[in-house]
C-alpha positions in Angstrom: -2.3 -27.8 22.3 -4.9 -27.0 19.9 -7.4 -25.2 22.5 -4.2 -23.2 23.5 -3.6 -21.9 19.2 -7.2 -21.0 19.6 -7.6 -18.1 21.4 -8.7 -15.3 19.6 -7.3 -12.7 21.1 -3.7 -14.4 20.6 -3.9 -15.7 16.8 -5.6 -11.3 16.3 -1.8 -10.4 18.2 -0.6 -12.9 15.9 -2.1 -12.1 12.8 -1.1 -8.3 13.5 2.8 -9.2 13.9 2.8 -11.8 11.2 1.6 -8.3 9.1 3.5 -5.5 10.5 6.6 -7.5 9.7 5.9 -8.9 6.6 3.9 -6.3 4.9 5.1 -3.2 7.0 8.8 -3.9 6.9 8.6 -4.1 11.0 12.4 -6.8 11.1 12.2 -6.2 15.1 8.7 -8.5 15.1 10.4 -11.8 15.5 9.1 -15.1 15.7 10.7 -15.1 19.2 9.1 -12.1 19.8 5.6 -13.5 18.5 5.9 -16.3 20.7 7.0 -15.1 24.0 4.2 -12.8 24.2 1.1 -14.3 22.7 2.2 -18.1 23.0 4.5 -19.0 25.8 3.2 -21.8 26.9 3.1 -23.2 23.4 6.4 -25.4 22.8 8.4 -23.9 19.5 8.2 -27.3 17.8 4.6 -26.8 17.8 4.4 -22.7 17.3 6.4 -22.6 14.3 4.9 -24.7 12.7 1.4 -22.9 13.2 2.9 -19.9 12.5 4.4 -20.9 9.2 1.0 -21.8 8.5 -0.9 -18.4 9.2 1.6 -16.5 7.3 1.3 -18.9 4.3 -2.7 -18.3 4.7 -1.9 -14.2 5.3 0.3 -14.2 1.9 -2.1 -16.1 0.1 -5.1 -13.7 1.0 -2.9 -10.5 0.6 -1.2 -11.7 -3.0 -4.8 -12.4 -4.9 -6.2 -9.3 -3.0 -9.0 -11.1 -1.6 -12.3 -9.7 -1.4 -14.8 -10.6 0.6 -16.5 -13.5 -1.2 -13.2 -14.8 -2.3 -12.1 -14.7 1.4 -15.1 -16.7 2.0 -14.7 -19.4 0.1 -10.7 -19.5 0.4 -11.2 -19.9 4.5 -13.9 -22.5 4.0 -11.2 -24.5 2.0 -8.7 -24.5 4.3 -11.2 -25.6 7.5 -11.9 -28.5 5.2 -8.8 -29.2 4.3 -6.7 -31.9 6.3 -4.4 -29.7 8.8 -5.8 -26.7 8.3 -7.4 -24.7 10.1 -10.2 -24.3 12.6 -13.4 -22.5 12.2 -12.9 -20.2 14.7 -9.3 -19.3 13.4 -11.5 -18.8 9.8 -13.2 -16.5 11.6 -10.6 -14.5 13.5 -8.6 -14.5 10.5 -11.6 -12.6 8.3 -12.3 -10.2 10.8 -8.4 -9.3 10.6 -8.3 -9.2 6.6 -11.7 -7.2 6.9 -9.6 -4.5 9.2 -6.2 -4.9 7.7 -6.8 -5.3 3.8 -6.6 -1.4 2.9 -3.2 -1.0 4.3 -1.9 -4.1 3.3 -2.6 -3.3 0.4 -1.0 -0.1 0.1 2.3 -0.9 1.6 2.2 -3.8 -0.7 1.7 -1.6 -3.9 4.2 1.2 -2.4 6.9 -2.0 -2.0 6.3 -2.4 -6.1 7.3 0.8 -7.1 10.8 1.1 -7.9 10.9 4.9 -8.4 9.7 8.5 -7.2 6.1 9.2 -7.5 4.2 12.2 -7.6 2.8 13.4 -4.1 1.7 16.4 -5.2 1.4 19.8 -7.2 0.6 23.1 -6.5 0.4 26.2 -9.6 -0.4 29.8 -9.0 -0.6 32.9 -11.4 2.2 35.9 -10.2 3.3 38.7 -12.2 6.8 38.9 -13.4 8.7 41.5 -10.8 11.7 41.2 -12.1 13.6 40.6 -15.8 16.0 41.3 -18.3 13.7 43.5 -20.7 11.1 46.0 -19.4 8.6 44.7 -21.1 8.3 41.3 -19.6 7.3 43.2 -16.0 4.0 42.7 -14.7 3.4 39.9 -17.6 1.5 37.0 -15.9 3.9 33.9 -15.3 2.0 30.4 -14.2 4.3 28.5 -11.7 3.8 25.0 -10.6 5.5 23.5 -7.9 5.8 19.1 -7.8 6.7 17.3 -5.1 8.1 13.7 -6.1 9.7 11.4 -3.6 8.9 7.1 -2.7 7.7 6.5 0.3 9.6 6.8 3.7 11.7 9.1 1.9 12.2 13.3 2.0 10.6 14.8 -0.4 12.0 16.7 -3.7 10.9 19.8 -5.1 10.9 21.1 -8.7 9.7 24.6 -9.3 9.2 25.8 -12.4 7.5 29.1 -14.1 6.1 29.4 -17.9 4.4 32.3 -19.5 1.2 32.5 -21.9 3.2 31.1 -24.7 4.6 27.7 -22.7 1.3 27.0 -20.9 -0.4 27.6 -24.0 2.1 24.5 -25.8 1.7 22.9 -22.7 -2.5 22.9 -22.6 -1.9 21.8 -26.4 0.3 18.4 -25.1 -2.1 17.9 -22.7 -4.8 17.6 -24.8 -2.7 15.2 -27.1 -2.4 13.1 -24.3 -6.2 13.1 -23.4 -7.1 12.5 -27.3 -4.6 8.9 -27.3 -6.0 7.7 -23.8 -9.4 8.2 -25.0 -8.8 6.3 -28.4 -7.2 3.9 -26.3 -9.7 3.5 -24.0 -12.5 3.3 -26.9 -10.7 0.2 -28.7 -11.1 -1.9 -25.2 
């Protein structure tokens, strides 16, 4: 049994689901699924509890955001430790964090955010064609476009155009803002 839970290429596979459907939000990777195709020959009495154990060691590394030297010494631990794992597993299993951490990482951070984010922004400088006075044609307008939206989701769009007079109060904000972080930053 234990020579069969080593292979490398089949704890990688496993490693792989055990993230796509806990990280990723990938339901159809099953524990049946996981099974059948990396460890059939493996009874389930003895897979599920294996696996329960590399997803325990997965969480573990992806909740503290491990780095490398905290990897390290967290894998050591747990080929010391009494049923825990082997030191080729360690080593499979730090290779796969090594690969893996970025985007693990980032769907974990994009699970945390309960609401629309920016994605992005886009201004250009026209001149007014069109208004209610003839005075205010050909006046330079700035208009910036936003995308916001969470991901997975369509995108929204807000469009909106100031003159001289709003970008100016708008610059002015702006440069309130930058004045509080910095005192803010300065007092840490």
């Amino acid at each position: 049994m234990a020579g069969e839970l080593e292979g490398c290429k089949s704890l990688s596979g496993l490693l792989s689901g055990l993230a796509q459907n806990t990280f990723h939000g990938h339901s159809e990777i099953t524990e049946e699924l996981l099974h059948n195709q990396l460890y059939p020959e493996v009874p389930p009495e003895e897979f599920h509890p294996f696996l329960a154990k590399m997803r325990g060691i997965l969480k573990s590394i992806a909740s503290a955001d491990m780095d490398f030297n905290q990897l390290e010494a967290f894998l050591t631990a747990q080929t010391k430790k009494q049923g825990g794992i082997t030191c080729e597993q360690a080593a499979v299993i730090s290779k796969f964090w090594k690969n893996h951490k970025t985007r693990i990482r980032e769907s974990l951070l994009n699970q945390s955010r309960w609401d629309n984010g920016l994605r992005g922004l886009s201004w250009r400088v026209d001149g007014k064609s069109q208004s209610r006075h003839s005075a205010q044609i050909h006046t330079p307008v700035a208009i910036i476009e936003l995308e916001f939206g969470k991901s997975g989701q369509e995108s929204e769009f807000l469009c909106l155009e100031f003159d001289e007079v709003k970008v100016k109060q708008i610059l002015k904000r702006l440069s309130e803002v930058e004045e509080s972080v910095s005192t803010l930053l300065q007092a840490t």
